[in-house]
Phi, psi and omega in degrees: 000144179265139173282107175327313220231126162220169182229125202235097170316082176252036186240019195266105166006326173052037173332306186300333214248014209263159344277008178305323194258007184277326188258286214269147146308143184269018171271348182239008157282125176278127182245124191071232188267358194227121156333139163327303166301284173327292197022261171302312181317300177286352181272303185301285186318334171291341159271335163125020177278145184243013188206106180257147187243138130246191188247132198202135179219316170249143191092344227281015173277329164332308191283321171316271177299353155316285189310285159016311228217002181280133172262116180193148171290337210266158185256142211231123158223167193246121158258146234241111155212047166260007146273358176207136182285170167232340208092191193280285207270359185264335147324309194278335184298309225284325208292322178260009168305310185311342194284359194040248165236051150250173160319150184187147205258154157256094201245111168270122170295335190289351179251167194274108159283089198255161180267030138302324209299316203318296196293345157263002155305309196304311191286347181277298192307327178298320169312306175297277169330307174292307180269007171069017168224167181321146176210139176281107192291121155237166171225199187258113191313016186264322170292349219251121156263046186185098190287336159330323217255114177312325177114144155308271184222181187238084272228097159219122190037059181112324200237134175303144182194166199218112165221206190271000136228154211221148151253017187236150187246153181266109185273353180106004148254146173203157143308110171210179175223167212269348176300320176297343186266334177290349163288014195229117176252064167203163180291301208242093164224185194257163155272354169284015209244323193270287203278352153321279185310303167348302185291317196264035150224029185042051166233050197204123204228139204225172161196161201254159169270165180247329172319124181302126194269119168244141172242134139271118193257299195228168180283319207286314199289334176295322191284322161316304181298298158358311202255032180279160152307002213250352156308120169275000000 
């Protein structure tokens, strides 16, 4: 079975990314012929998800019409946080109540999403189903076309773990169900806050990409990636 349901983190300040994010959001900042947000949008229609929540704070009436005006198959709702950001995992608590209790993927818009990504999303879902836990796309900071980046976490036989040096990057995809979140009794948290715990009962399950990783970050790092070949 294909997982239905996604969630598209669009509400983040894109602070880093300034002065590219004081007029546009960085989800509608364009890399090549397409937005961050299409993309993110085409890559799940193209895996067969039929219902998207996104999230929306800074900026978010653009992004409202931008969603508006967009041609996808796919049903598109908003969820509203522009009187208050919630974070990561709290954004996703308030944003995914319709999903009830299904799976359903979680996408930061901020990595350049090419349709390689598709057959590891499928290994990703498979990964879910078989251990019945939550799970994490990583890849190996050695993949990183942005060499800054220290590591997340640390990757053995599936399962996820955070030490004091970590060598897997968080690419900005995951698997989850609405249960990992209710161990967290606030409005307003992080999703680090979620796989803390998760990790500290070895119930946080990774799988590494094999995919050259692009993150936008920064304006110099939007402007290196911009001028790559491998933009369509």
């Amino acid at each position: 079975m294909n997982v239905k349901y996604a969630m598209i983190l669009a509400a983040g300040l894109g602070t880093r990314m300034k002065p590219l994010t004081l007029e546009t959001p960085k989800p509608l900042i364009k890399v090549g012929s397409k937005n961050l947000l299409e993309r993110s949008i085409n890559l799940l229609e193209n895996y067969g998800v039929e219902k998207i929540i996104i999230n929306v704070h800074h900026l978010a009436d653009q992004i409202e019409k931008f969603i508006l005006n967009i041609k996808s198959n796919i049903k598109i709702d908003i969820s509203n946080e522009k009187s208050l950001l919630l974070d990561t995992g709290g954004g996703v608590k308030e944003g995914t109540k319709t999903f009830d209790d299904n799976p359903f993927f979680v996408l930061n818009p901020d990595t350049l999403w090419l349709s390689n990504y598709l057959s590891e999303m499928k290994s990703l879902e498979k990964n879910f189903f078989k251990s019945k836990k939550p799970c994490l796309l990583l890849v190996n900071k050695k993949l990183s076309f942005d060499t800054s980046f220290k590591g997340d976490f640390n990757l053995k036989k599936n399962i996820v773990s955070k030490d004091i040096e970590n060598n897997f990057i968080f690419t900005g995809l995951q698997l989850i169900d609405r249960n990992c979140l209710y161990t967290i009794d606030k409005k307003v948290f992080s999703m680090n806050e979620v796989w803390d715990k998760l990790m500290d009962e070895n119930k946080l399950c990774g799988l590494e990409s094999r995919q050259k990783f692009y993150h936008l970050n920064t304006e110099d790092m939007y402007n290196k990636i911009s001028n790559l070949d491998i933009i369509d």
